[in-house]
C-alpha positions as CSV (number, residue, x, y, z in Angstrom):
1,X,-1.2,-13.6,20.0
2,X,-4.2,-11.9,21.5
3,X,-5.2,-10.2,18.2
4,X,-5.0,-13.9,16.6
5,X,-7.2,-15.5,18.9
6,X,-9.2,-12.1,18.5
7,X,-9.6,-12.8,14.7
8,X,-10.5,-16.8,15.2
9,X,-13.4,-15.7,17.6
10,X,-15.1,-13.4,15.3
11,X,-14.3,-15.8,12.6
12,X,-16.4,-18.4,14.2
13,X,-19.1,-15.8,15.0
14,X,-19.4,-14.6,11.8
15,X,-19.5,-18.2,10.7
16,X,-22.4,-18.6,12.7
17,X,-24.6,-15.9,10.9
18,X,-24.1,-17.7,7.6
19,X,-27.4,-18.5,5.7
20,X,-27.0,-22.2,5.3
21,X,-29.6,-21.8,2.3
22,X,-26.5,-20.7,0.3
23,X,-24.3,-23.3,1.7
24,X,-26.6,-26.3,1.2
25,X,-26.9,-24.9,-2.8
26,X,-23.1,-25.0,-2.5
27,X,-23.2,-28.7,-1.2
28,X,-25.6,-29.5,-3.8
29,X,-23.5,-28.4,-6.4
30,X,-20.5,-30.3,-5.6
31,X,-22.7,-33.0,-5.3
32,X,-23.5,-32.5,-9.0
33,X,-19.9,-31.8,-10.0
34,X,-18.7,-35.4,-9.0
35,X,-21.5,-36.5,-11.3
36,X,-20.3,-34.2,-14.4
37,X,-16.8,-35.4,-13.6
38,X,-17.8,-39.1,-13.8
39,X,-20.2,-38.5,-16.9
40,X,-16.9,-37.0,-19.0
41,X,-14.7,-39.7,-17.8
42,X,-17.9,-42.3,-19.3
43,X,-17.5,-40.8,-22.4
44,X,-13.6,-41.2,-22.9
45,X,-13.8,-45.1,-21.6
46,X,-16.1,-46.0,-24.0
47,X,-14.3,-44.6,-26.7
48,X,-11.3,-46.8,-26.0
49,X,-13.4,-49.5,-25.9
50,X,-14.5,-49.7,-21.8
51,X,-17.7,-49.9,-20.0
52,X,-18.0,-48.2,-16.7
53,X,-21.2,-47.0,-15.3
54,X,-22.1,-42.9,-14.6
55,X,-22.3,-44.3,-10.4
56,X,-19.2,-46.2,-10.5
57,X,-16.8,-43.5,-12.2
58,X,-18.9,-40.7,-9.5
59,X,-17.7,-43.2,-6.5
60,X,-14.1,-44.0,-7.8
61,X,-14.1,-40.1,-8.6
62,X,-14.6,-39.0,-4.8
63,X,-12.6,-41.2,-3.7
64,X,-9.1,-40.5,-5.7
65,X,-10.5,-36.8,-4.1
66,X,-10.1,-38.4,-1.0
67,X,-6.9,-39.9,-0.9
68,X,-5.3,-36.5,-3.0
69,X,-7.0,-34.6,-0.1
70,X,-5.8,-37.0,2.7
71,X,-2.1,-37.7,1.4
72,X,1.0,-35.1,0.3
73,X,2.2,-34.3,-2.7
74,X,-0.7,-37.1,-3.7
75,X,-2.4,-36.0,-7.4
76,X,-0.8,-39.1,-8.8
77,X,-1.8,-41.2,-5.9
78,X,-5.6,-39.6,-6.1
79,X,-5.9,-40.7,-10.2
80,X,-4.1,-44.0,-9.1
81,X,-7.3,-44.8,-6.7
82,X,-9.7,-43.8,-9.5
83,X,-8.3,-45.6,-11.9
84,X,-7.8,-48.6,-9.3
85,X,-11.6,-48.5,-8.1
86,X,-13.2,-48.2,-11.3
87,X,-11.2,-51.1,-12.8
88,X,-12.9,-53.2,-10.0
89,X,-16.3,-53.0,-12.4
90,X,-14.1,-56.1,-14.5
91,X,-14.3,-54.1,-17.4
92,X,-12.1,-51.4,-17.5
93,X,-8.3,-52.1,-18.4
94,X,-5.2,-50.5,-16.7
95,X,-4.1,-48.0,-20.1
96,X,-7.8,-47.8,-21.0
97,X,-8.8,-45.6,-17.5
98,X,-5.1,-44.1,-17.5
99,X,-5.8,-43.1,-21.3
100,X,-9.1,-42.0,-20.4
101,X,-8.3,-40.0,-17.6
102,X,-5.4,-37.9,-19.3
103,X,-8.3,-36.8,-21.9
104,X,-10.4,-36.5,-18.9
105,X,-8.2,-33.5,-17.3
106,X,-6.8,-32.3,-20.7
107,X,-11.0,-31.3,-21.3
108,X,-10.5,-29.1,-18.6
109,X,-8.2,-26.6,-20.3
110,X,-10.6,-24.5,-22.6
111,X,-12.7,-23.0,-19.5
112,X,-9.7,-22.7,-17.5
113,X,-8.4,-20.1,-20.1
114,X,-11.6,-18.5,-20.2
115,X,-11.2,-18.1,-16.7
116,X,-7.5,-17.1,-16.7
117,X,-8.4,-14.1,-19.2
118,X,-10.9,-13.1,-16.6
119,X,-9.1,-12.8,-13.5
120,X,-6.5,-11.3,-15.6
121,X,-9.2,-8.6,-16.6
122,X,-10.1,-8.5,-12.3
123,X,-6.3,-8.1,-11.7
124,X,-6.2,-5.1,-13.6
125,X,-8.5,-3.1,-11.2
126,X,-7.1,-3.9,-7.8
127,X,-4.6,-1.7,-5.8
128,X,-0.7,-1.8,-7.5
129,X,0.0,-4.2,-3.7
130,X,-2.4,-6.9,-4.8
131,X,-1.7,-6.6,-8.5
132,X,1.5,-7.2,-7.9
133,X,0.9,-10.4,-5.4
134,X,-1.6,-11.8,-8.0
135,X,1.8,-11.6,-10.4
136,X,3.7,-13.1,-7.9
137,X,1.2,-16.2,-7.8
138,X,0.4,-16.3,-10.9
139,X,4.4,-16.7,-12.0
140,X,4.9,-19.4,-9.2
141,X,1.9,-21.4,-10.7
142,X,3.7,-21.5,-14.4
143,X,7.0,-22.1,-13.0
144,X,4.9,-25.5,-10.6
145,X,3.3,-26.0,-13.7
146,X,6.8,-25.8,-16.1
147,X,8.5,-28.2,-13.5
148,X,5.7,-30.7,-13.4
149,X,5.9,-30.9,-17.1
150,X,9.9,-31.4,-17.2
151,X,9.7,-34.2,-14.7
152,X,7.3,-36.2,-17.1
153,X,9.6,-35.7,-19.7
154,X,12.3,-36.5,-17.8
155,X,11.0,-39.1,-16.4
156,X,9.2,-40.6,-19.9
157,X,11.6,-42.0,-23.2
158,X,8.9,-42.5,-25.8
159,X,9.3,-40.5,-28.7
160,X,5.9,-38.3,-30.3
161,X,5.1,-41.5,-32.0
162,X,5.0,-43.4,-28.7
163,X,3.4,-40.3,-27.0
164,X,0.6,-40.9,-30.0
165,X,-0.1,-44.5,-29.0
166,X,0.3,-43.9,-25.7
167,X,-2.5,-41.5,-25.8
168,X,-4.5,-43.5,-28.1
169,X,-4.5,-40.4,-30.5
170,X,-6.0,-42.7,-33.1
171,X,-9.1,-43.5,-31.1
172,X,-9.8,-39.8,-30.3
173,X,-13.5,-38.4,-31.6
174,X,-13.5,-34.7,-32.2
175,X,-17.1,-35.3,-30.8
176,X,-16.2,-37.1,-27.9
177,X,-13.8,-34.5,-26.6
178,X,-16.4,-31.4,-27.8
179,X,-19.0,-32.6,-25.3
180,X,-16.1,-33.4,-22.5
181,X,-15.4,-30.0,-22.8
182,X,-18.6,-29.2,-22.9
183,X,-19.0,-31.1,-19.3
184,X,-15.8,-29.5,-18.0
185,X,-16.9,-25.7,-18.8
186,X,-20.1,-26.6,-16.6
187,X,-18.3,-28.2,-14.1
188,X,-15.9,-24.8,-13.7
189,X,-19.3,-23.1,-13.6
190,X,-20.1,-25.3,-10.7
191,X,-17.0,-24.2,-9.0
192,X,-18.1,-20.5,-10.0
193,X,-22.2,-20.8,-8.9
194,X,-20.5,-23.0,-5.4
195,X,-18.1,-20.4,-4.5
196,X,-20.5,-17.4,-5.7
197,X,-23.1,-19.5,-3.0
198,X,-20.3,-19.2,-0.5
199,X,-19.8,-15.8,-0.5
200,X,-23.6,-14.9,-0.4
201,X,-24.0,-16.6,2.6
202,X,-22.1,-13.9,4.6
203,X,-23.6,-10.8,2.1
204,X,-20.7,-10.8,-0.2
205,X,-21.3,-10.0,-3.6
206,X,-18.6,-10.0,-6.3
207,X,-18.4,-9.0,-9.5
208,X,-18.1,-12.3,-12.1
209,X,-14.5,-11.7,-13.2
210,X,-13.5,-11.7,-9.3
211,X,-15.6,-15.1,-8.8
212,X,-13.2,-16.1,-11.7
213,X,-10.2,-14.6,-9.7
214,X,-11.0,-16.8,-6.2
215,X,-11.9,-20.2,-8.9
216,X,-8.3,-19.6,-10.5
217,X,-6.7,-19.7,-6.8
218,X,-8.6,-22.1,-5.4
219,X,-7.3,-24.1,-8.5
220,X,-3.8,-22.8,-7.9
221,X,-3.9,-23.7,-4.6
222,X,-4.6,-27.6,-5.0
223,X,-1.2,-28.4,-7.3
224,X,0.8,-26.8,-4.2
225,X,1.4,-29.9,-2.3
226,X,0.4,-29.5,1.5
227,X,-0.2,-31.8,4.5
228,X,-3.5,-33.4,4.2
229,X,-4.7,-31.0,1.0
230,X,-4.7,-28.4,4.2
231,X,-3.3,-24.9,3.7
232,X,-2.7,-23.5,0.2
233,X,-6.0,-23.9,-0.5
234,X,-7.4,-21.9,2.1
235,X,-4.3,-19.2,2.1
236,X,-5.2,-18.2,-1.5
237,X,-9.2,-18.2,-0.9
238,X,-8.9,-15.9,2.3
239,X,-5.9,-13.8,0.4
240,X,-8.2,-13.5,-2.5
241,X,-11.0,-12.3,-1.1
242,X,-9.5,-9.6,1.4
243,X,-8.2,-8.3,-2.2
244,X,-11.5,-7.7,-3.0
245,X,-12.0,-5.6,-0.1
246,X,-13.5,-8.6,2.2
247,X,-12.6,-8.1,5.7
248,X,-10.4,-10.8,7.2
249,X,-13.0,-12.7,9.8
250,X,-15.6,-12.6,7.0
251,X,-13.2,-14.4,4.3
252,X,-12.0,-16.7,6.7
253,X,-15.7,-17.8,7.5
254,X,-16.5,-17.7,3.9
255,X,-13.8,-19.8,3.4
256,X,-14.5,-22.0,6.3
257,X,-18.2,-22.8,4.7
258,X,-16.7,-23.8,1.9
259,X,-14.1,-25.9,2.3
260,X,-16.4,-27.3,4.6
261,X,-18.2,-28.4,1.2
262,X,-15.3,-28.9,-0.8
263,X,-12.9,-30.7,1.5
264,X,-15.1,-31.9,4.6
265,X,-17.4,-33.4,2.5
266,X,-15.3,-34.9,-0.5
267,X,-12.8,-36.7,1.9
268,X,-15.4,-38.1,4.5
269,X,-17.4,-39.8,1.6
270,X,-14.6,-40.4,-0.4
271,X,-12.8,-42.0,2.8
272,X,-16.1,-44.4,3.6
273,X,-16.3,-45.5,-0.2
274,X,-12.4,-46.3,-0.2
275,X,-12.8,-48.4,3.2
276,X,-16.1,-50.0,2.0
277,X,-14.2,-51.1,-1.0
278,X,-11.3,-52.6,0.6
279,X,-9.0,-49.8,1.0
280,X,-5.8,-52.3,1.6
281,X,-6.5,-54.6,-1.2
282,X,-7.1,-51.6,-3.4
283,X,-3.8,-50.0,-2.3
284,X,-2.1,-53.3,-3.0
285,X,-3.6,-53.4,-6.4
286,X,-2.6,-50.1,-7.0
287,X,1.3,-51.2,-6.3
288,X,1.3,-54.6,-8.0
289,X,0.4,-52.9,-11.4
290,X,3.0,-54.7,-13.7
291,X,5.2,-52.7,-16.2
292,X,2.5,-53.9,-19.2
293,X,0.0,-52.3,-17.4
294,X,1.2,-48.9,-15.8
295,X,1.7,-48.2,-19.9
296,X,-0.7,-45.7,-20.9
């Protein structure tokens, strides 16, 4: 007990002797990223048809973070309040922002491979102990990832030609989804330059395929579902870094700042937004979506 409490107070002290130059770049950065997020989301409305402006899609965007922050097992629940807020513009239809927002996250998977392959290439040069717990992860994530996918299809009786209208395949611009994943590759580069700002802070410096490494956890980390988005997160960041040869109080403070950024930031806005909007009414429009509409 006494060496825990030991490693909490030299985890705060060491937190004190952050440059906060780093951690307001950090903060800027996300700030950014909910921009770039809103911006790709813009582009896939008005393809289907929908108008939604860059400030709207940014506010409905922190606040689904919020309420998948805030609530368990909640990524569902965070796209539901997304798709709920920005429909409050008038414009935007039920399967037009569900539509959209499938495109929106399936824009993400180019620079997630990129990053994959180098934290792959990072794995390769750490002791046999962590090699083998990056496996371990890495094998629970597919397997999270394998029964999420099951579920839908379980869960779903269309047929690929349903799937294609469902999905509005017909609508789809090869240009529209280039620049999306244009967008997402520098909005994974924002979670690279925010965590890379992080680490500086305490006088860490990693190589680019380990700030690759801590991205692909910190992603891995956020489908694990967790009381109040708390825990999983966190575990893999400080596991992650230690890896690297970062001693426990310092990745826990490292951690600390940016989570502070990530998750302090991202629910307190995202809270205010939802309760400025009406967060009953939207929770009831959320649940009183009829069958018509909950059709992508």
């Amino acid at each position: 007990m006494s060496l825990i409490w030991q490693t909490v107070v030299t985890s705060v002290h060491r937190l004190g002797t952050a440059r906060w130059g780093y951690v307001a770049a950090a903060l800027a950065l996300y700030v950014g990223s909910l921009f770039l997020v809103a911006g790709r989301w813009q582009r896939f409305l008005r393809m289907l048809g929908a108008s939604v402006s860059v400030w709207r899609a940014a506010l409905a965007g922190v606040a689904g973070i919020a309420v998948g922050n805030l609530i368990p097992s909640s990524r569902l629940g965070g796209e539901a309040c997304r798709i709920a807020l920005v429909r409050r513009s008038g414009t935007v239809t039920w399967q037009q922002a569900t539509v959209a927002a499938v495109w929106d996250r399936l824009s993400e998977v180019p620079p997630i491979c990129v990053l994959v392959i180098m934290a792959v290439i990072a794995l390769r040069d750490l002791p046999s102990r962590w090699r083998t717990l990056g496996l371990a992860v890495a094998a629970l994530a597919v397997l999270i990832a394998a029964a999420l996918g099951v579920r839908m299809l379980r869960r779903s009786s269309s047929t690929l030609a349903g799937w294609r209208e469902r999905l509005a395949l017909d609508k789809l611009r090869f240009s529209v989804f280039t620049v999306a994943v244009g967008l997402s590759s520098l909005l994974w580069l924002q979670d690279f330059l925010r965590l890379t700002c992080a680490t500086r802070a305490f006088g860490v410096v990693l190589s680019p395929t380990k700030m690759a490494t801590l991205c692909v956890l910190t992603m891995i980390g956020g489908i694990v579902p967790a009381v109040a988005g708390l825990g999983p997160v966190e575990g893999s960041l400080v596991a992650g870094l230690m890896a690297f040869g970062v001693d426990l109080p310092t990745a826990a403070a490292i951690t600390a700042a940016e989570r502070l950024v990530s998750y302090g930031f991202s629910t307190s806005v995202g809270s205010l937004v939802v309760a400025l909007l009406g967060g009953r009414s939207l929770w009831s429009a959320i649940r009183r979506r009829t069958p018509a509409d909950q059709s992508p």
